[in-house]
C-alpha positions, 0 to 999 in steps of 0.5 A: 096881051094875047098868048101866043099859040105856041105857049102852052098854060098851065093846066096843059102843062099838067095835063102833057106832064111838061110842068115842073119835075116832082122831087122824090122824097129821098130818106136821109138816111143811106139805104145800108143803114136803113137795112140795118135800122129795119132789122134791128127792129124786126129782131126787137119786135120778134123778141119781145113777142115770142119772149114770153115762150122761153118758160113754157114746157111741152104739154102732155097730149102728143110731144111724147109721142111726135118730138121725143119719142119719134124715130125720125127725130132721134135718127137726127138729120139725114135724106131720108128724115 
């Protein structure tokens, strides 16, 4: 049986983009409680890499000098600081 020429074959199909519509990949998951989901771990992840700081004490090279003892720091926050 001859194919008539008004029928394109599969692999024109393809080629034009008139095959089949691909189906997106969609997440079961509603995207604001994916967000929240996404935050939740980034806040974990956070944590538990800077936990281990919370124990640590300045050292002695130039904290006295550029954190407690700067004037800019002890005016507090303003304009010009």
């Amino acid at each position: 049986m001859a194919r008539s020429k008004s029928q394109p074959t599969a692999a024109t199909q393809k080629m034009k983009g008139q095959g089949k519509p691909s189906q997106a990949k969609v997440s079961p998951l509603r995207p604001d409680v994916l967000t929240l989901i996404l935050s939740l771990a980034l806040i974990a992840v956070t944590l538990a890499v800077f936990w281990q700081v919370r124990n640590h004490e300045f050292i002695s090279f130039d904290d006295n000098e550029y954190v407690t003892n700067n004037p800019q720091v002890k005016s507090g926050l303003t304009l010009r600081g």
